[in-house]
TORPA-582147 format. One record per atom (N, C-alpha, C): x, y, z. Coordinates in steps of 0.2 Angstrom, whole numbers, plus 5000, padded with zeros to 4 digits. Layout:
N
XYZ/...
***
This chain:
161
490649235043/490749305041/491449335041/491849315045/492449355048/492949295044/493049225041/493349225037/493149255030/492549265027/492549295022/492849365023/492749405028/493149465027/493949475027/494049405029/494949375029/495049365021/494649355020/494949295013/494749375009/494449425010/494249485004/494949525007/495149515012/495849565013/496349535011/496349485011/496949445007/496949455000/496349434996/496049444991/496349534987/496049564991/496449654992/497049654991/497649604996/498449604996/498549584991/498249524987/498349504982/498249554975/497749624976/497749654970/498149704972/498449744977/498949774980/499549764973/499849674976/500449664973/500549654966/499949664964/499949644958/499949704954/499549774956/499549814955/500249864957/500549834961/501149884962/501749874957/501749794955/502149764949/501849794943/501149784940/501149814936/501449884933/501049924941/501349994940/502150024939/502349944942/503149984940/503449954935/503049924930/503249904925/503149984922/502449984920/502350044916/502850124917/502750124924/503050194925/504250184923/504250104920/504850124917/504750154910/504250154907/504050154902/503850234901/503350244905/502850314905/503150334910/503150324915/503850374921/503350364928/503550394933/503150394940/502550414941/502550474937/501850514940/501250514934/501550474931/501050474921/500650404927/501150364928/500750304932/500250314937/500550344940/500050354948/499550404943/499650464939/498950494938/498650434933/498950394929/498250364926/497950314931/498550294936/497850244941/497350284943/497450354946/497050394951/496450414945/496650414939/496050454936/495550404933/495850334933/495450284932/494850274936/495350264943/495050244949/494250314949/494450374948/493850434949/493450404942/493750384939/493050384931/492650324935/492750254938/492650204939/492050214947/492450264951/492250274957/491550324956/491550384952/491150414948/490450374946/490650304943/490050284941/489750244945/490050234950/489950184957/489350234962/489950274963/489650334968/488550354962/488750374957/488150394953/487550344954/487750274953/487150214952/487350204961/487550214964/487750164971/487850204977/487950254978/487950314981/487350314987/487750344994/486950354996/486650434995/487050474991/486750544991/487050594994/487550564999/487850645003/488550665002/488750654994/489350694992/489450744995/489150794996/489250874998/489350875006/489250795007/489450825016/490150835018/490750825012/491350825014/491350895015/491150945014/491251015018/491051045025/490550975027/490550965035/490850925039/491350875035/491750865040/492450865041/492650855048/493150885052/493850885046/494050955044/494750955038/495050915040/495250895049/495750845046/495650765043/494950755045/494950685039/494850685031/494950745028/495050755020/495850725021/496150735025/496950705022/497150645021/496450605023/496750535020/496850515014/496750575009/496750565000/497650594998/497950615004/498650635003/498950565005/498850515011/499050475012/498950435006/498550415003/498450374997/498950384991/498850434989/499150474986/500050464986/500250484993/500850464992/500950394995/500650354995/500750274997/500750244989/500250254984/500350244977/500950264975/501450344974/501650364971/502450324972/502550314978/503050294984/503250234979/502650184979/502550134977/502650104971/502650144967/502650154959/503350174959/503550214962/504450224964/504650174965/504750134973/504950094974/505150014969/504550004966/504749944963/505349924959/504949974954/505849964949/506349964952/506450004959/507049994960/507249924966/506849914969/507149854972/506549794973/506149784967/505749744967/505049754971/504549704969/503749714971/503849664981/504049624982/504249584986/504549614992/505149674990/505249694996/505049764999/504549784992/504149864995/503749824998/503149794995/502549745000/502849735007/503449725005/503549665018/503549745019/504149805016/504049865019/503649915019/502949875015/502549945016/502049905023/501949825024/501649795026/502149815035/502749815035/502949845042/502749915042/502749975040/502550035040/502050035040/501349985038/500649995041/500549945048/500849905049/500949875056/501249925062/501849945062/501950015066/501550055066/501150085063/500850145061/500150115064/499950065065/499250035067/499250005074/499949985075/500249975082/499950035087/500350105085/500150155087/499550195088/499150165082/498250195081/498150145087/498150095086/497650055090/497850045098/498550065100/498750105108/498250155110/498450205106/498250265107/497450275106/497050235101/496450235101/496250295097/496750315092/496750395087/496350365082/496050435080/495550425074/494750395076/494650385082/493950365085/494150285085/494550245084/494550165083/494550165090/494750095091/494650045096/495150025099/495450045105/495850065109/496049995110/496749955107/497049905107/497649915111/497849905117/498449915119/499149865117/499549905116/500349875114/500349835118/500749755116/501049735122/501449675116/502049635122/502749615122/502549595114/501849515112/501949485107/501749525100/501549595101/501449635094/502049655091/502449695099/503149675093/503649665093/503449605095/504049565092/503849515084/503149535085/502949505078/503449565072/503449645074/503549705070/504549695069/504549655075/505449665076/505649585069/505249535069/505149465068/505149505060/504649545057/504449565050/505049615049/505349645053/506149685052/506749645049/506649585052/507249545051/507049495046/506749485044/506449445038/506349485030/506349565031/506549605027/507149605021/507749565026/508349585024/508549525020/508349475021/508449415017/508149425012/507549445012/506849445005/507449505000/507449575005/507849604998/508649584995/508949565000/509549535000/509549474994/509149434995/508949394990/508749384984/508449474984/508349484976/508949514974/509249544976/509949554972/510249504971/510549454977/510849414974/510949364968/510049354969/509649314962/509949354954/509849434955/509949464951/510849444949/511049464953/511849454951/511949404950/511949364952/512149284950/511749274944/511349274944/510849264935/511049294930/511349364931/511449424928/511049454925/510449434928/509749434926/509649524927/509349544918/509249644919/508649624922/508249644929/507749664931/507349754929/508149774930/507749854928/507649874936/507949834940/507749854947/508349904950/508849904944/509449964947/509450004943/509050024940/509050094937/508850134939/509150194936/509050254940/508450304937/
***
């Protein structure tokens, strides 16, 4: 079971990059926020009919619970938008390792601190250095795609503004 839910999370990263490439293709074309709103509102028409046939029934309980977990729809939100930003300007390859350190950090700290009701994982030496290891492997991945770009003269569209 616990490969299967590996290979469905890899499975996810796989439609991640795939989806953030697309998106920055389109948002050259329709702009940033044309993109992110038609992903979000696909996603609602799609989620809409999931929730209707698949749902267990307690839509209305988001008014019982604690406001601050409704903010997780603003983290999405600007993680999307970020996103859609980010590619065209410096490709799909180096927002992924950098959004993949900024959820490493950021999960580093949930699972110290045990916030959010999770499961109190405590920091130590081999997590980061794995964070410092993915800092430094960063710089070659972006560094790379420029050079790629300028040596080819290859127009990616990735420095425009």
């Amino acid at each position: 079971m616990i490969f299967f839910i590996l290979f469905l999370s890899i499975f996810g990263g796989v439609l991640l990059s795939t989806q953030s490439s697309i998106n920055g293709a389109f948002s050259r074309h329709a702009g940033t926020f044309e993109s992110a709103f038609l992903t979000f509102f696909t996603g609602m028409l799609i989620m809409f009919i999931v929730v209707l046939f698949f749902g267990s029934g307690h839509l209305l309980e988001i008014v019982n619970v604690p406001k601050w977990q409704l903010s997780g729809v603003w983290f999405g939100v600007g993680y999307l938008f970020l996103t859609i930003a980010a590619v065209p300007k410096i490709g799909v390859t180096a927002t992924n390792i950098a959004t993949v350190i900024g959820q490493l950090l950021m999960s580093l700290f949930i699972d110290h601190f045990g916030w959010f009701n999770g499961t109190q994982v405590p920091m130590n030496l081999k997590r980061m250095i794995a964070v410092v290891l993915m800092l430094i492997a960063l710089h070659p991945i972006y560094a790379g795609t420029n050079k790629t770009e300028q040596v080819a003269g290859i127009d990616t569209g990735m420095n425009r503004q």
